[in-house]
Backbone bond lengths (Angstrom), bond angles and torsions (degrees), N, CA, C in turn:
res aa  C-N    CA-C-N  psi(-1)  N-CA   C-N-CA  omega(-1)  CA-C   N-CA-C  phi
1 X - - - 1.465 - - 1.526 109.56 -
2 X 1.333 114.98 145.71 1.545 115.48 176.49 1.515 123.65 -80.70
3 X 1.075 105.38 153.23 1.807 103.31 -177.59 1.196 103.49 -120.75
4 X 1.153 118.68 179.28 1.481 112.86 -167.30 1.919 97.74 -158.17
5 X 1.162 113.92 133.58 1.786 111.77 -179.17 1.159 114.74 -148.03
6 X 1.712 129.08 158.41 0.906 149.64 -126.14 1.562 71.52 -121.52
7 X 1.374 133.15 139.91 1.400 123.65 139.83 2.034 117.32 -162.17
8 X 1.022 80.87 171.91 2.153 79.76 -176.17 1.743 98.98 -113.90
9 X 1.252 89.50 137.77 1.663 104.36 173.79 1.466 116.26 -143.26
10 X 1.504 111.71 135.38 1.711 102.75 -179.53 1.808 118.00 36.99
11 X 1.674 82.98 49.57 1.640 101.33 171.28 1.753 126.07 57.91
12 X 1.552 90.13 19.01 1.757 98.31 177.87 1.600 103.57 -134.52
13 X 1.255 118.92 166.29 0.895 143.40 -179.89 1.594 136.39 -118.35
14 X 1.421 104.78 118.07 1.098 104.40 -150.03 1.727 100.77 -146.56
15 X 1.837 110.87 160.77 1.637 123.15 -176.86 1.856 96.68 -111.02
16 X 1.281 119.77 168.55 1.118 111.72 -172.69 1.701 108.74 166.57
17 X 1.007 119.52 136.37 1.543 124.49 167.48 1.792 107.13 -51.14
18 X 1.410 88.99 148.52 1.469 114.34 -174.57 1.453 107.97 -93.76
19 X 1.180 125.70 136.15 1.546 117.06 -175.59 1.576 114.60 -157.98
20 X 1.283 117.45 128.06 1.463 105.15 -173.12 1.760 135.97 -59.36
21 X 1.882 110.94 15.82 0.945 126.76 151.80 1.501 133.48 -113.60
22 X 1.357 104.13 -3.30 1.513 108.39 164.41 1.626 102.24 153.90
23 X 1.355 136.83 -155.70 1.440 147.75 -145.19 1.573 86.74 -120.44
24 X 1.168 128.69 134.89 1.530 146.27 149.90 1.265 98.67 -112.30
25 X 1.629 110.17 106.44 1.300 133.50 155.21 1.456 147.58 -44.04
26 X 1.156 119.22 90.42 1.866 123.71 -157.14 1.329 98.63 -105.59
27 X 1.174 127.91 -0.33 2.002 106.67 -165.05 2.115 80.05 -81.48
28 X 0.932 136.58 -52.76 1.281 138.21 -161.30 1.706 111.55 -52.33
29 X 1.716 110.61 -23.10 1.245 93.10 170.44 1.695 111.53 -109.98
30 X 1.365 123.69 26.38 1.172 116.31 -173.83 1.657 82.07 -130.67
31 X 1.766 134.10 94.20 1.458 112.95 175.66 1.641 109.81 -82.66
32 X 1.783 119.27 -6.07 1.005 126.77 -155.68 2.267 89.55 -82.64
33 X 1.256 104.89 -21.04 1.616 125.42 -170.03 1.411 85.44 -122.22
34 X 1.460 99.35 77.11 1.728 87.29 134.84 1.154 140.47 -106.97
35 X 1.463 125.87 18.42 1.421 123.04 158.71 1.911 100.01 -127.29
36 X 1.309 83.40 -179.70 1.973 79.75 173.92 1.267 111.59 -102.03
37 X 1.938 118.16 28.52 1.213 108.19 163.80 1.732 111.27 -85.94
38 X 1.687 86.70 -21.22 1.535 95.77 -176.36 1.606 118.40 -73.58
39 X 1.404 108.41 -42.50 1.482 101.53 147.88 1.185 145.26 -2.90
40 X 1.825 94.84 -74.21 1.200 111.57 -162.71 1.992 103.61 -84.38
41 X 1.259 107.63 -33.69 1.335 112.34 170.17 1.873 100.29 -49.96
42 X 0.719 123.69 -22.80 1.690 123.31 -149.36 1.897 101.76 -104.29
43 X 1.467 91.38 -16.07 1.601 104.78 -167.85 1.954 105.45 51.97
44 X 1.450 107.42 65.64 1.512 116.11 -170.05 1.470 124.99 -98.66
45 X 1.801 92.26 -12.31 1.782 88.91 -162.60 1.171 96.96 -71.53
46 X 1.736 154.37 -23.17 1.741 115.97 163.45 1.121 103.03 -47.58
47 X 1.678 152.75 -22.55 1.547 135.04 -146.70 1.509 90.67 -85.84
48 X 1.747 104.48 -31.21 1.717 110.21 -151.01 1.734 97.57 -70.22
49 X 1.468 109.38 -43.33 1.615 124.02 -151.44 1.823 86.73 -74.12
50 X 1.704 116.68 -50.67 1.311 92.67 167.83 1.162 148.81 -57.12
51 X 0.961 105.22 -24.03 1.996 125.31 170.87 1.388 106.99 -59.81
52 X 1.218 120.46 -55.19 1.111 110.08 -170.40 2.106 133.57 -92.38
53 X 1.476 78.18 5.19 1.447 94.96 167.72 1.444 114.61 -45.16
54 X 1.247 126.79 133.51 1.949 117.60 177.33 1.191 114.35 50.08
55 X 1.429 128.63 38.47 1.125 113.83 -169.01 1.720 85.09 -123.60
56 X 1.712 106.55 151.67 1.713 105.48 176.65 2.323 109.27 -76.60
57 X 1.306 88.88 152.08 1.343 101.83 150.11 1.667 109.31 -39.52
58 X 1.183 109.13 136.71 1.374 132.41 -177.69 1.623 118.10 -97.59
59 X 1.336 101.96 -57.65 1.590 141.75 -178.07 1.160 151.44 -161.05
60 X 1.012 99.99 131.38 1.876 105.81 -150.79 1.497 99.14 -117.99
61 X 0.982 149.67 -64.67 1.777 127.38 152.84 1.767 111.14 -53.67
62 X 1.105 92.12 143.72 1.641 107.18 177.77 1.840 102.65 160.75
63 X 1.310 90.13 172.94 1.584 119.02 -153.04 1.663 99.85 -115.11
64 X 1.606 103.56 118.45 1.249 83.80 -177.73 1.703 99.76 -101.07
65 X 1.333 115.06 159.55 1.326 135.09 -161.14 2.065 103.85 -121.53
66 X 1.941 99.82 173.19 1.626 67.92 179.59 1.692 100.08 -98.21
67 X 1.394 88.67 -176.50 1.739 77.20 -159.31 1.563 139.09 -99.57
68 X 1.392 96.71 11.81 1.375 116.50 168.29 1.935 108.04 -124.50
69 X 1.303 104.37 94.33 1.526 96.93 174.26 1.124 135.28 -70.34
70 X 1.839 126.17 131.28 0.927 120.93 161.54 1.829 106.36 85.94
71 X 1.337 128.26 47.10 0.818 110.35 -112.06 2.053 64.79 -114.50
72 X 1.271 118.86 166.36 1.682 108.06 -175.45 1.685 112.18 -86.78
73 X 1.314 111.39 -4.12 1.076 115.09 -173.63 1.372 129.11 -168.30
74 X 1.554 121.76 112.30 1.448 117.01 -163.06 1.326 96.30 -136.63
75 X 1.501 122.94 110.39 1.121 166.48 -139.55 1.578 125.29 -109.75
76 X 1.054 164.20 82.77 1.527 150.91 -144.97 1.391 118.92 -138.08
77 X 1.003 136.94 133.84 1.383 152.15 -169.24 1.358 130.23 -111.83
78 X 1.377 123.24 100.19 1.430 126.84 -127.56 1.324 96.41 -122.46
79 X 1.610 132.71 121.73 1.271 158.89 159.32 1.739 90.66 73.37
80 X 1.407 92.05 92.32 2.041 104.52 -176.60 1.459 89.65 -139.33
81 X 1.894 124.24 46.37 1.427 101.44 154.60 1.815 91.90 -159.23
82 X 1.757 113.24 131.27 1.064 120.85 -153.70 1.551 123.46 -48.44
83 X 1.706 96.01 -12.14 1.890 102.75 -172.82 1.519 84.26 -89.91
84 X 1.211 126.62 -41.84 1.386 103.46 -154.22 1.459 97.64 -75.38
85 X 1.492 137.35 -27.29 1.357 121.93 165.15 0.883 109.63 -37.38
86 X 1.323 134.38 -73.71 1.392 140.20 -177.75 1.259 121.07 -26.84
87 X 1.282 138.81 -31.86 1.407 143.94 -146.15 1.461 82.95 -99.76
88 X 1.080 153.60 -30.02 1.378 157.56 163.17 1.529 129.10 -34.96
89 X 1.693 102.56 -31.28 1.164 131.38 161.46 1.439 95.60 62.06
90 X 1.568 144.00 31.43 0.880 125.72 169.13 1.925 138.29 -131.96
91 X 1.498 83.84 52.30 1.419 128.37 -169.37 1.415 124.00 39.23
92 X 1.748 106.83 14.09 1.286 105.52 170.58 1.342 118.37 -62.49
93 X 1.710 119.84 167.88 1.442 147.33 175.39 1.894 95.89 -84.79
94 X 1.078 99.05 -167.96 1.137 110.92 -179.56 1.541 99.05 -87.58
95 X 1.547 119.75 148.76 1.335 114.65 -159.48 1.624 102.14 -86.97
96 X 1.283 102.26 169.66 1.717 106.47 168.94 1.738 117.47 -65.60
97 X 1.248 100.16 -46.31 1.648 106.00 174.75 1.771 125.95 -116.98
98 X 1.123 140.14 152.12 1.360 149.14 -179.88 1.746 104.32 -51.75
99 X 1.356 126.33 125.92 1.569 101.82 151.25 0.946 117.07 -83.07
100 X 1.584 119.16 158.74 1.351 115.82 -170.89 1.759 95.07 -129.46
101 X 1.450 126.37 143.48 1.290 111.59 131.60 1.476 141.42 -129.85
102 X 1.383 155.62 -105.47 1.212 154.00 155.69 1.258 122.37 -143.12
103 X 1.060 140.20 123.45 1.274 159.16 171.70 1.519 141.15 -57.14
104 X 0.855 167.79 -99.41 1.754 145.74 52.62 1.582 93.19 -138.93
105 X 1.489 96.10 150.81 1.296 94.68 176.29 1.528 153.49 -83.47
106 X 2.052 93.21 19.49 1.410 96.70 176.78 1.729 103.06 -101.06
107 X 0.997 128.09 7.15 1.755 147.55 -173.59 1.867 75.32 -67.22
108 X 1.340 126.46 -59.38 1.171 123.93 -153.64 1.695 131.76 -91.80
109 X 0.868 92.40 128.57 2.280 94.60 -165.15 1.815 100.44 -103.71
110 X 0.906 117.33 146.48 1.407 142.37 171.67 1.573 108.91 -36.16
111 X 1.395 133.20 169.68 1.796 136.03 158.14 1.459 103.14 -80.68
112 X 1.693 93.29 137.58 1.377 112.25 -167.38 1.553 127.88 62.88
113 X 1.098 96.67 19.41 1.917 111.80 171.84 1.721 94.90 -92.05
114 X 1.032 100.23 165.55 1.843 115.24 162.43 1.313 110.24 -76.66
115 X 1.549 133.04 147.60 1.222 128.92 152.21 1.667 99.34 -94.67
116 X 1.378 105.11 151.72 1.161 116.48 -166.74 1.656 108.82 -97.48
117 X 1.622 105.35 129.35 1.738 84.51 174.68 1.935 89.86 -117.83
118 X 1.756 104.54 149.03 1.525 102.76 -170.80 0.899 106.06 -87.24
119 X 1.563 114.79 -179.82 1.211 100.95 163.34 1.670 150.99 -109.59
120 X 1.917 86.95 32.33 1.479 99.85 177.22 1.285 99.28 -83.53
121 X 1.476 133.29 -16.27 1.272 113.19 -158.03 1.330 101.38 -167.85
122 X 1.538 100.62 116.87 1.902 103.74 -178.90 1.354 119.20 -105.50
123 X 1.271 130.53 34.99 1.573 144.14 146.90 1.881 114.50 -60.62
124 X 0.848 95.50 12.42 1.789 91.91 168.45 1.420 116.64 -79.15
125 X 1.592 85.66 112.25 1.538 110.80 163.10 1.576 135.83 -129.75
126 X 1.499 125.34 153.52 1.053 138.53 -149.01 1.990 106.95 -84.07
127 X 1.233 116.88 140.67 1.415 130.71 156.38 1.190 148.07 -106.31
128 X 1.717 126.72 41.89 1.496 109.95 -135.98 1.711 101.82 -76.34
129 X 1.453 103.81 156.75 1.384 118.07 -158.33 1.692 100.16 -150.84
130 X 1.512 99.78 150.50 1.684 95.18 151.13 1.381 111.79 -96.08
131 X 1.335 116.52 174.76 1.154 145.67 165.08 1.398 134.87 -120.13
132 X 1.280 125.93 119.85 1.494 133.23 -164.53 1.776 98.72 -104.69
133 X 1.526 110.64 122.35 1.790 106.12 -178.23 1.998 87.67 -108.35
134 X 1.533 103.10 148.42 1.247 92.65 -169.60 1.429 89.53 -104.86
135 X 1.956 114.24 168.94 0.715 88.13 -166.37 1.713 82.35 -142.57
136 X 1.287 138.03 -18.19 1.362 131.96 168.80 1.931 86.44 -101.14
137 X 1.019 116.97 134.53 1.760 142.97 153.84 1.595 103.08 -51.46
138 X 1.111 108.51 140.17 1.497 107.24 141.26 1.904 108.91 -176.61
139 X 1.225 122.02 -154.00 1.135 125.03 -177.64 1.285 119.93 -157.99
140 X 1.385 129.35 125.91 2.008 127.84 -137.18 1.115 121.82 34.68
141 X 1.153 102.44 68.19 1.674 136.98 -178.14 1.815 88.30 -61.91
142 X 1.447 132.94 115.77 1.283 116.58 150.91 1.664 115.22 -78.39
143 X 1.503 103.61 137.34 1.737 115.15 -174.11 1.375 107.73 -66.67
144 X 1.401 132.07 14.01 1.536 134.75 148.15 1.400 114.66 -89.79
145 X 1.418 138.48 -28.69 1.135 129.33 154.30 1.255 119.20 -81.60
146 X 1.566 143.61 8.08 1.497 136.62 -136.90 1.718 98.29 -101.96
147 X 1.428 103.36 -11.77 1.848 101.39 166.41 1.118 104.40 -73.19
148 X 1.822 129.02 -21.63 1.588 108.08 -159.48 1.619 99.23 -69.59
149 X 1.313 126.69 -41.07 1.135 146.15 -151.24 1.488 105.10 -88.76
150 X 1.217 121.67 31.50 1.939 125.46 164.24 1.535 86.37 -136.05
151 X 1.974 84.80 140.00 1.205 102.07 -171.41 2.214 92.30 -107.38
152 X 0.930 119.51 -39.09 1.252 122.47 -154.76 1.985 99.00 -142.99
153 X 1.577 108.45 148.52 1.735 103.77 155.20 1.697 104.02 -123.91
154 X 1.343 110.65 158.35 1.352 109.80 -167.47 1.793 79.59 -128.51
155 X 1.369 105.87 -153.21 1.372 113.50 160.70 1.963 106.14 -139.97
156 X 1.367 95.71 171.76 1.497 104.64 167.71 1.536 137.59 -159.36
157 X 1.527 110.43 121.36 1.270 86.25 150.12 1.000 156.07 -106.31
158 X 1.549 132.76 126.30 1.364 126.48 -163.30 1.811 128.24 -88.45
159 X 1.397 90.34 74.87 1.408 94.20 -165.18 1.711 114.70 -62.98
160 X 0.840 108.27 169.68 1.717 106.89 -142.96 1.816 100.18 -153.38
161 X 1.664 108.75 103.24 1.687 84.10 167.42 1.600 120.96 -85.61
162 X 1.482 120.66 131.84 1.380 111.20 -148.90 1.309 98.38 -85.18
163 X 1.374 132.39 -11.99 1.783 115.75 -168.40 1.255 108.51 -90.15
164 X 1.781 108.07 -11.67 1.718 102.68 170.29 1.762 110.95 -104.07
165 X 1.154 109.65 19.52 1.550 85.72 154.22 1.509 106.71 -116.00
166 X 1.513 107.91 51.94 1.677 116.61 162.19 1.396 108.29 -129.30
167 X 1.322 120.90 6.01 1.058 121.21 171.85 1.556 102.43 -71.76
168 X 0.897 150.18 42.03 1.479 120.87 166.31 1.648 96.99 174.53
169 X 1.498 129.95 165.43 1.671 122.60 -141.78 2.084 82.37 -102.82
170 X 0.996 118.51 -39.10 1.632 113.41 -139.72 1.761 92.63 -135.35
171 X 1.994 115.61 34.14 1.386 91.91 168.83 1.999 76.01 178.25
172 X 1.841 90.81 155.50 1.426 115.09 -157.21 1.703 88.87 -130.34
173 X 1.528 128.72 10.05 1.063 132.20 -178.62 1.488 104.09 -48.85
174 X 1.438 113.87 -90.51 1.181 138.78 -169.89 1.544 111.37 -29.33
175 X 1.521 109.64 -24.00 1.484 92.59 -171.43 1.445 109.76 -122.13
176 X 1.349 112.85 24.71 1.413 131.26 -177.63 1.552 112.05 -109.85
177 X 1.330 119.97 -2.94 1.430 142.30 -144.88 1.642 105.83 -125.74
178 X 0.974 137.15 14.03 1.532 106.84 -164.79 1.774 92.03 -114.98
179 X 1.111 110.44 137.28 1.152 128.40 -168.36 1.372 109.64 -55.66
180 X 1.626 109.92 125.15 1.502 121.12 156.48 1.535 75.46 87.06
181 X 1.774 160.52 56.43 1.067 148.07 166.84 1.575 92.14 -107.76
182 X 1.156 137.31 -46.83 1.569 153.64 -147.56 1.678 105.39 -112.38
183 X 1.233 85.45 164.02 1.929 91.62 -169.14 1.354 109.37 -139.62
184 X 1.118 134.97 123.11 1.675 132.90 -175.17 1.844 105.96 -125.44
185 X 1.393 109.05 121.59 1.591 96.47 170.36 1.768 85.48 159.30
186 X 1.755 99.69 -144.14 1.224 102.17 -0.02 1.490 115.89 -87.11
187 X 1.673 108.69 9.34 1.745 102.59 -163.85 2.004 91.55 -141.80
188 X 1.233 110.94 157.83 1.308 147.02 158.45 1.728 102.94 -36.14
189 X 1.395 159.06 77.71 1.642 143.71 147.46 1.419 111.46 -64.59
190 X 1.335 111.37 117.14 1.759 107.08 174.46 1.555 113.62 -60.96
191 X 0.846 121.59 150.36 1.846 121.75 -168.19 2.052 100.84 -93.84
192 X 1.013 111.03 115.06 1.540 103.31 -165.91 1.681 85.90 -117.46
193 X 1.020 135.26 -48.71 1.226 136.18 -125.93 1.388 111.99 -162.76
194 X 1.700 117.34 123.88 1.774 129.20 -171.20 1.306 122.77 -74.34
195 X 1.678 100.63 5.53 1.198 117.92 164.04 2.053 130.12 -87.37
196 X 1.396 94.96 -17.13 1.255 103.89 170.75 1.455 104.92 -79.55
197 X 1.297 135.33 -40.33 1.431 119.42 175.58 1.850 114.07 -81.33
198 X 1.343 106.86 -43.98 1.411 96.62 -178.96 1.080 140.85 -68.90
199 X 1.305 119.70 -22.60 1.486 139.83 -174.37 2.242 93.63 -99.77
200 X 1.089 110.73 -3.44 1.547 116.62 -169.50 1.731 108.59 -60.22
201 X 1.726 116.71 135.33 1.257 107.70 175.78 1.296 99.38 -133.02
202 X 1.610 126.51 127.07 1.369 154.20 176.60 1.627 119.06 -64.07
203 X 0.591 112.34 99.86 1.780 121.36 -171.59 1.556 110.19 -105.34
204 X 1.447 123.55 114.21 1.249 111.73 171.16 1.276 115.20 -133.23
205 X 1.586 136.94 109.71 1.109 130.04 -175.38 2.012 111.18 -124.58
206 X 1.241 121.80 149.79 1.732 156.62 -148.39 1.169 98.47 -126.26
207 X 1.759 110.44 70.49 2.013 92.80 176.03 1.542 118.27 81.50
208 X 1.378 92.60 28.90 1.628 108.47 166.08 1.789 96.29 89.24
209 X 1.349 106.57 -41.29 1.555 111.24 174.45 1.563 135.10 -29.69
210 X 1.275 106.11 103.08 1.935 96.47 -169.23 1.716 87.61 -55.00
211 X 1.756 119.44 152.61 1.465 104.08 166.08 1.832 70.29 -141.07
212 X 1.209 159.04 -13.98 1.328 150.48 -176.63 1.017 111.23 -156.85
213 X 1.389 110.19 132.02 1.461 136.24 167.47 1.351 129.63 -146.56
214 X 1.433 118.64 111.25 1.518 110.33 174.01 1.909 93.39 -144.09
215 X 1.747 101.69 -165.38 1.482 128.02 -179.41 1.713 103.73 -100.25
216 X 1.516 106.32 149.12 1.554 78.73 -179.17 2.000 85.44 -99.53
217 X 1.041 112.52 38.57 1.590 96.73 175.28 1.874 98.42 -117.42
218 X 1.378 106.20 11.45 1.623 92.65 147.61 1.357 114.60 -122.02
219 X 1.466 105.63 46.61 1.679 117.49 153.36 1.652 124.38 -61.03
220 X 1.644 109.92 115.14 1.670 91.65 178.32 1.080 122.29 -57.33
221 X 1.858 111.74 -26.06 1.864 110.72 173.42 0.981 88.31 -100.22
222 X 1.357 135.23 137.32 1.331 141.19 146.39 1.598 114.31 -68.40
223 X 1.065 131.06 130.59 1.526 136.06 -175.52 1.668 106.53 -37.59
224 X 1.257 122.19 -44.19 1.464 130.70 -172.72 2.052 86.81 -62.86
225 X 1.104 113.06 -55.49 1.319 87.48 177.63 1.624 141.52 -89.29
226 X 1.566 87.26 8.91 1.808 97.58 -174.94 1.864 90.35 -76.35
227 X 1.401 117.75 -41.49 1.360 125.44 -169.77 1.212 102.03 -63.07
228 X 1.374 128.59 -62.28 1.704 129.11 162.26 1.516 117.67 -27.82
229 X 1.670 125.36 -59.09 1.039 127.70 -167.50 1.729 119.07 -44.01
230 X 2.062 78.67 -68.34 1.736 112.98 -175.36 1.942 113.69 -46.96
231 X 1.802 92.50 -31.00 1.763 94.43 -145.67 2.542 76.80 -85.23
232 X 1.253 93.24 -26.54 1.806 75.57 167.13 1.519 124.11 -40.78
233 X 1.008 111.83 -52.08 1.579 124.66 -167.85 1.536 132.32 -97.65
234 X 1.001 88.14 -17.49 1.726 117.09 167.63 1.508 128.30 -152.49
235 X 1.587 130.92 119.06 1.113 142.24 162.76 1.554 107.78 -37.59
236 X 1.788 109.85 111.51 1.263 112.88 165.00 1.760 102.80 -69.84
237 X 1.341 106.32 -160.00 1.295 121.89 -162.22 1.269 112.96 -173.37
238 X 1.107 140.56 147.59 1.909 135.92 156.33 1.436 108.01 -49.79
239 X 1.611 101.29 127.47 1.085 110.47 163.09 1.895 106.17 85.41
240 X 1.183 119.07 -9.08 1.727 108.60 157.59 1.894 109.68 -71.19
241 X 1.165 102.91 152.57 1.492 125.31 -169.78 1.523 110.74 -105.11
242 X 1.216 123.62 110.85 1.473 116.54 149.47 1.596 133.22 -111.15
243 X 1.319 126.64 113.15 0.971 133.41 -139.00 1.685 103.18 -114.79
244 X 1.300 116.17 95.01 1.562 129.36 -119.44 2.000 105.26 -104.12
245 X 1.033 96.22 15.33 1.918 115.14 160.05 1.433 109.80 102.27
246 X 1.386 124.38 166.73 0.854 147.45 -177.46 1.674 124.96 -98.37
247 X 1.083 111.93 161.86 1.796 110.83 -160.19 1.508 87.92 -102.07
248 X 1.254 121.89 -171.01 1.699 137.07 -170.82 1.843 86.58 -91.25
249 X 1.644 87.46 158.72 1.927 84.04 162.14 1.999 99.94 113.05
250 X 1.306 106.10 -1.19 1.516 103.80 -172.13 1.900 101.26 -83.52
251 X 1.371 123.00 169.67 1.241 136.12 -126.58 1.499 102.19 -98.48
252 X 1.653 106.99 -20.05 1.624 124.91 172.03 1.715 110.80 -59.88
253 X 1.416 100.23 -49.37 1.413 111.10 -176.33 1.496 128.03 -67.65
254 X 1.352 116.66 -8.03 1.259 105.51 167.62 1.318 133.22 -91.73
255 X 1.545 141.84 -172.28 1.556 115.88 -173.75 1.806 94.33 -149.75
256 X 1.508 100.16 110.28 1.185 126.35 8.97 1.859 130.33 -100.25
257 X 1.063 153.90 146.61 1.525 137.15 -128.05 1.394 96.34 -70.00
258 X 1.347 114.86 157.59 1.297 122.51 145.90 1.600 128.67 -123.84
259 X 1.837 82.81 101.33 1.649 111.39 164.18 1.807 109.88 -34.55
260 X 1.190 88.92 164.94 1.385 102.66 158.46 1.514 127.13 -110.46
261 X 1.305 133.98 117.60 1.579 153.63 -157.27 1.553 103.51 -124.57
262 X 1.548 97.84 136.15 1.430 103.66 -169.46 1.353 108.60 -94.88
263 X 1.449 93.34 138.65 1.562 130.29 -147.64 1.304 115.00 130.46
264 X 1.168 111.46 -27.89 2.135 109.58 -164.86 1.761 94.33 -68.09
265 X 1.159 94.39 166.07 1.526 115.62 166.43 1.130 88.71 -121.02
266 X 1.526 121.64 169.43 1.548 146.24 -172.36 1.660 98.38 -162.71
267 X 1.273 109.25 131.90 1.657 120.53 179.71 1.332 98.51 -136.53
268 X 1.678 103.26 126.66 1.542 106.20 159.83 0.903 110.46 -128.39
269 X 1.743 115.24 124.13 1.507 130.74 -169.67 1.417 117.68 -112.79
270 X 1.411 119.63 143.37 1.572 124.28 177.36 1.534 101.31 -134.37
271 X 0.875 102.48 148.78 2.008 87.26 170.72 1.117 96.64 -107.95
272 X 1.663 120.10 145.15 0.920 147.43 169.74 1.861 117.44 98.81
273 X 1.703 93.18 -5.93 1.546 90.94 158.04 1.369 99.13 -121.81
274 X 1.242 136.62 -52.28 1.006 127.68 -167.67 1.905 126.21 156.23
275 X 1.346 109.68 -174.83 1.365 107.27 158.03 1.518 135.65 -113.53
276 X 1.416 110.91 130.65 1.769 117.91 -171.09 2.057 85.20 -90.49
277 X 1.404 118.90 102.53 1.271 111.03 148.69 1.725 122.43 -92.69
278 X 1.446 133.40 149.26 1.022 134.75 147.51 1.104 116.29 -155.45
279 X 1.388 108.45 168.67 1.406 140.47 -164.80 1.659 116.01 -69.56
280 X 1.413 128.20 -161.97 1.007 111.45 145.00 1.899 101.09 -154.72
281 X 1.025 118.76 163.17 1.568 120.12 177.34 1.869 112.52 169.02
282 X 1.571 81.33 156.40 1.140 102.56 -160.32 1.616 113.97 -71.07
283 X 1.393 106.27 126.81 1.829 110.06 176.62 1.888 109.98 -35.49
284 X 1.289 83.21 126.56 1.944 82.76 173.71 1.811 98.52 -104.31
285 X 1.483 99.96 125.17 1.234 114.82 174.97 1.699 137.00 -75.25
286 X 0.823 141.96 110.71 1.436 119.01 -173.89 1.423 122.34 -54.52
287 X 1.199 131.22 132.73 1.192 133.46 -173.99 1.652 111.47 -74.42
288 X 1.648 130.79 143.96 1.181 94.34 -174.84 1.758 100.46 -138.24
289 X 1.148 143.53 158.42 1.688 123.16 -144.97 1.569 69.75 -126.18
């Protein structure tokens, strides 16, 4: 299957098929698509996969970026797998409703970028997750149609500094947010088939280290209904992201935790989309006289 990614080369920016010798460049023949949100608004990737049939490698150094820019809405779904309830220790069932919170999209850096840990606070830790990019809009989405309405899955991690989402009684904003902490990519999978999400298994390993593994079909929301839930209350759109939770096994939970320290690698694997690797390192500050 073809992939498709967001990336910068020789100081431009550009979408393009994925290929095991480098990026073949498509934003240049679609000017009407110049990003792959427009794409995906356009329902284009047959236009993209034809374009790039016989066509040469473009670029072979480049930067990968995440892959829907700017995107109106990035969405997240917080403790949707039965161990990680558990880790909560606070003898609830599975809840009546999804938590949800919000994202923004400069929190997030490209595959094979660094996630950044600052330096108010070195509790940064890793989430690997999929990601659902939508790709028809609508609003009371019923969760029997809610596959029609994904255009693409990417993966993610949603790195998270954990001592600031205790700052405050009734929200995990603040510490889900700090720029360049999270990683989305690294590439575009067109969504063909209910077998890529249901049958899907989440792999997350720290230094080769398995630290998470589950199915996403023992999700308490199942994606068909995170899309149902979300699209009640707010009009999706092409190209918003929901990035549909994480399995037990993240770096808070162990005793004593293990943070993330720069040097680690972090891999989040799915088969059949792929792997989100990154780095990790410390924010460089500007010096100021």
């Amino acid at each position: 299957m073809m992939r498709f990614a967001t990336y910068t080369a020789a100081g431009k920016t550009f979408y393009g098929a994925v290929t095991d010798a480098g990026m073949i460049a498509l934003s240049p023949l679609f000017p009407d698509w110049p990003s792959l949100r427009e794409v995906i608004a356009a329902d284009g990737f047959a236009a993209l996969e034809n374009a790039a049939q016989g066509r040469e490698v473009s670029h072979t150094d480049f930067t990968y970026q995440i892959p829907v820019p700017n995107p109106e809405k990035i969405l997240c779904v917080g403790v949707n797998f039965p161990d990680r309830n558990a880790e909560y220790k606070d003898g609830s069932n599975q809840p009546k409703h999804m938590s949800l919170f919000p994202r923004f999209a400069r929190s997030f850096t490209g595959a094979e970028q660094p996630l950044v840990r600052p330096p108010e606070n070195h509790t940064l830790d890793y989430e690997g997750e999929v990601a659902i990019v939508i790709g028809k809009g609508g609003r009371r989405i019923k969760a029997e149609d809610a596959y029609d309405h994904i255009a693409a899955l990417t993966l993610c991690n949603e790195g998270t500094i954990r001592d600031w989402v205790r700052h405050a009684k009734f929200n995990v904003t603040q510490g889900k947010n700090w720029d360049n902490s999270g990683a989305i990519g690294p590439w575009l999978v067109p969504f063909t088939d209910a077998s890529q999400l249901d049958d899907a298994r989440i792999q997350t390993r720290v230094n080769g280290e398995l630290r998470q593994d589950d199915v996403l079909s023992r999700m308490m929301f199942p994606i068909r209904e995170e899309i149902a839930y979300i699209s009640t209350f707010t009009t999706l759109v092409p190209g918003d992201i929901i990035i549909t939770g994480t399995p037990t096994g993240a770096g808070a939970r162990f005793d004593p935790p293990k943070y993330l320290v720069p040097g680690d690698v972090v891999e989040v694997e799915v088969e059949g989309i792929g792997t989100l690797r990154n780095t990790i390192a410390d924010e460089i500050l500007e010096q100021t006289t």
